[in-house]
C-alpha positions as a printed Julia matrix, in Angstrom:
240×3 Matrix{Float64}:
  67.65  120.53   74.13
  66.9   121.83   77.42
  62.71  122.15   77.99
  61.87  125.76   78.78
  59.44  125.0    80.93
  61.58  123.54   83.32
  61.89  124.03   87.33
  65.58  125.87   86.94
  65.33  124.1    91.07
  64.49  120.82   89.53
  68.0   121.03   87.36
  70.45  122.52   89.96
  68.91  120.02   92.41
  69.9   117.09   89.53
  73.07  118.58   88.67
  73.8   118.67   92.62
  72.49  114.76   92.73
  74.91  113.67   89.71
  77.64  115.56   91.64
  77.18  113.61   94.74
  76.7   110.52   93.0
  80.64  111.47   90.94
  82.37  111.53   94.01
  81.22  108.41   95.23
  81.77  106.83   91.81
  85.13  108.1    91.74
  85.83  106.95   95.83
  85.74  103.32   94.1
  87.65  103.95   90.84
  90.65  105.07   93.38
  89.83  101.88   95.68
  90.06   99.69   92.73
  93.1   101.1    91.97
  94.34  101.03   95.05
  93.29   97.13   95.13
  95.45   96.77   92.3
  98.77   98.08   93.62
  98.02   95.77   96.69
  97.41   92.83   94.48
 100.79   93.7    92.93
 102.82   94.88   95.36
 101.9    91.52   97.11
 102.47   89.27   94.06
 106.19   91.22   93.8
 106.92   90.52   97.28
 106.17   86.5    97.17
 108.13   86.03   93.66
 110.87   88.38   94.41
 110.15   89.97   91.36
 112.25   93.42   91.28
 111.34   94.71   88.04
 108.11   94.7    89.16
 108.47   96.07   92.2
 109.82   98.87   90.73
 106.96   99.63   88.58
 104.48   99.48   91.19
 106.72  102.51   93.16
 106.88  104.49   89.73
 103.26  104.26   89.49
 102.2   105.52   92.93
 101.83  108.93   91.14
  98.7   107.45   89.63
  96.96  106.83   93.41
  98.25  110.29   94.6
  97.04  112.22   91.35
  93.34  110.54   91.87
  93.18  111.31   95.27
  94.01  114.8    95.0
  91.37  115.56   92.13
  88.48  113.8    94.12
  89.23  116.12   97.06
  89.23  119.08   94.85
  86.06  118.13   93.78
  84.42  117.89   97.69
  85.74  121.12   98.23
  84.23  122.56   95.08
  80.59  120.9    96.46
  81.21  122.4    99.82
  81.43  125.83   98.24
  78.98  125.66   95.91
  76.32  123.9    97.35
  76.9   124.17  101.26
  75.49  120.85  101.8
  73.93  120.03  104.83
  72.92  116.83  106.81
  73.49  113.65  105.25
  74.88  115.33  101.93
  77.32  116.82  104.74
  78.28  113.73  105.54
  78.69  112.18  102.81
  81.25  114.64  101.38
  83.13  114.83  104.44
  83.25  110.88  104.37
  84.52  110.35  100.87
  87.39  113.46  102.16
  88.15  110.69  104.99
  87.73  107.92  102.89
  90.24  109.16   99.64
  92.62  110.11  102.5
  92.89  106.74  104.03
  92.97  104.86  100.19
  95.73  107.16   99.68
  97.63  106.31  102.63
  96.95  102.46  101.88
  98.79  103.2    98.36
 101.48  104.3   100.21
 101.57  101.3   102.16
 101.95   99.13   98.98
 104.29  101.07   97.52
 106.4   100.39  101.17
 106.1    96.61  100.43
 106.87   96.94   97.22
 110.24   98.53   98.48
 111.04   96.12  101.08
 110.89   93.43   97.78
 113.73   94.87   96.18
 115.79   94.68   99.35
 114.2    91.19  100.25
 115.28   89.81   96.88
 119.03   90.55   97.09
 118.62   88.62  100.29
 117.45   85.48   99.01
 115.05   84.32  101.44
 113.94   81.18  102.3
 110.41   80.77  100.2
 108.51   79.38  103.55
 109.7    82.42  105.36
 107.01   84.16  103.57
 104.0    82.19  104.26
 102.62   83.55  107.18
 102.3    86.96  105.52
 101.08   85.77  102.72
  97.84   84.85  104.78
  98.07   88.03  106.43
  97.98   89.8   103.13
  95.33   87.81  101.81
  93.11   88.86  105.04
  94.13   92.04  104.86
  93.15   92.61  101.08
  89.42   91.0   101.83
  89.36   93.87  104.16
  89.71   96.46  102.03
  87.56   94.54   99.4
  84.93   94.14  102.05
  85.23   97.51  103.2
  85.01   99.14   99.55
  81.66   97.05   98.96
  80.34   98.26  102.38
  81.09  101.98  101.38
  79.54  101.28   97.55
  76.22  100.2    99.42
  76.77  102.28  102.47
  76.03   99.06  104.25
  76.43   98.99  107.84
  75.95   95.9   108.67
  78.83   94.55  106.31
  80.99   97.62  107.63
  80.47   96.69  111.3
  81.55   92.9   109.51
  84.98   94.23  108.66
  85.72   96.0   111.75
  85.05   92.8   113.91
  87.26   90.55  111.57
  90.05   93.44  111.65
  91.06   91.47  114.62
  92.25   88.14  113.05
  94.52   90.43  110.83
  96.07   91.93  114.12
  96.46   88.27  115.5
  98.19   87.25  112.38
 100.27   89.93  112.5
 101.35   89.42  116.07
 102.21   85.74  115.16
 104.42   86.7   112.65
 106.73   89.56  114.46
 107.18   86.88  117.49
 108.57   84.1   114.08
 110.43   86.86  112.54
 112.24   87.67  116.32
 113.06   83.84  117.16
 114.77   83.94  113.24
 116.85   86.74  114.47
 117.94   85.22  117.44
 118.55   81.59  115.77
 120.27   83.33  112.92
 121.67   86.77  113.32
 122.34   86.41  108.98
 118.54   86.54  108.68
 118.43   90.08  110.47
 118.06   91.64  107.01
 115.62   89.31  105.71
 113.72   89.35  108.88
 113.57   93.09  109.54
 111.64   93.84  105.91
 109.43   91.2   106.24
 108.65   92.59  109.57
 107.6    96.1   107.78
 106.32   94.23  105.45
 103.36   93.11  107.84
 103.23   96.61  109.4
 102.25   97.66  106.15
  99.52   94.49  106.17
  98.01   95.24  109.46
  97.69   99.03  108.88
  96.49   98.27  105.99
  93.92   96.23  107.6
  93.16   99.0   110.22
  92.57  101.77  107.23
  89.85   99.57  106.01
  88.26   99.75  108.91
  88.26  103.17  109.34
  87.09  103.39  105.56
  83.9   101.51  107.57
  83.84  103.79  110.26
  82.85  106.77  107.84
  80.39  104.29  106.35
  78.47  104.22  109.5
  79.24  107.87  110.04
  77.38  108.76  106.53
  74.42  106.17  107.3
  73.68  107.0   110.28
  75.48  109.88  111.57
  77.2   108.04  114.48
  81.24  108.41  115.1
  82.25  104.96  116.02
  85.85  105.31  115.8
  87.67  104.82  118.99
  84.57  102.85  120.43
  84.12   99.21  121.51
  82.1    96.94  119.5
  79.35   96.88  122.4
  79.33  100.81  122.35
  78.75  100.97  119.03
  75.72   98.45  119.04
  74.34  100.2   121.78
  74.44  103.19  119.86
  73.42  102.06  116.23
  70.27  100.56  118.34
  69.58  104.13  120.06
  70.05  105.44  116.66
């Protein structure tokens, strides 16, 4: 029962709170989600498991359908309650944030593809190894950057963005071993070529985490760091 007596202030003011406090809620439901196709799409690709590839593709819907309702929701805040300041922010950040989750769905539902192709190739098991480090980097990253968001911690966010750069390393290494297959064996093109996208996937993956940290600092602090070196943004997190 509601009390009479209450500030009808006091209860939009909590309604507005729980609202803000929903969409960030829901921002990590989606990223554990989206966790979980990675997990899987990654585990498909390093058995050669088909039938499971497949079901990880049919079940992108799931990521998409998520995504869409939590922006639905921001826009509903931004009409209702015109938020301003670091409310601002933080809606506009989870809007960035779904957007890039959604786009790293995508990105295991593209390695999930390249398995059923891979497997009717019938790789050579050791061909795979080097991605699977880079995938195992690469999902820390978006663990990493998911836990940085849930705390809005910039110091772990400013974490993932420097160690973004062994993923890129990685996946340079492993284009320049996929190329000297090719030339060695033109029969491995195939093979070669998906494992290649394969790590594409990885290493964007990789950099969408990062940005995923980027709006953490941008919600904290109310500093754009994308685009900017790691000594411009310590400069300007100390001005801050």
């Amino acid at each position: 029962m509601t009390n009479e007596s209450e500030n009808p202030h006091q209860h939009i003011s909590r309604q507005y709170d729980h609202e803000l406090l929903d969409i960030r809620s829901r921002v990590l439901t989606l990223g554990g989600l989206v966790e979980e196709q990675l997990q899987a799409a990654v585990d498909a690709l390093l058995d050669f498991d088909v039938e499971w590839a497949q079901r990880i593709i049919a079940d992108d819907y799931k990521v998409n359908s998520l995504e869409v309702s939590i922006d639905e929701e921001c826009t509903r805040i931004l009409a209702r309650r015109q938020p301003t300041a670091r409310d601002l922010r933080l809606v506009i950040g989870v809007i960035k944030t779904i957007n890039d989750l959604e786009r790293i769905g995508d990105e295991a539902k593209r390695i999930a593809r390249h398995t059923v192709d891979i497997a009717s190739h019938f790789p050579k098991k050791n061909q795979l190894t080097e991605l699977e480090h880079l995938s195992q980097h690469a999902r820390d990253l978006l663990r990493e950057a998911l836990d940085a968001f849930a705390r809005m911690d910039v110091d772990a966010a400013l974490r993932v963005v420097q160690a973004d750069k062994h993923v890129d390393r990685e996946y340079e290494s492993i284009m320049r071993q996929q190329i000297t297959y090719m030339m060695e064996d033109p029969r491995s093109i195939p093979v070669c070529l998906d494992i290649m996208w394969s790590a594409r996937s990885l290493e964007r993956i990789g950099d969408r985490s990062c940005n995923i940290c980027d709006y953490v600092v941008y919600c904290a602090k109310g500093i754009n760091i994308r685009h900017a070196s790691v000594e411009q943004i310590e400069k300007e997190l100390s001005d801050a």
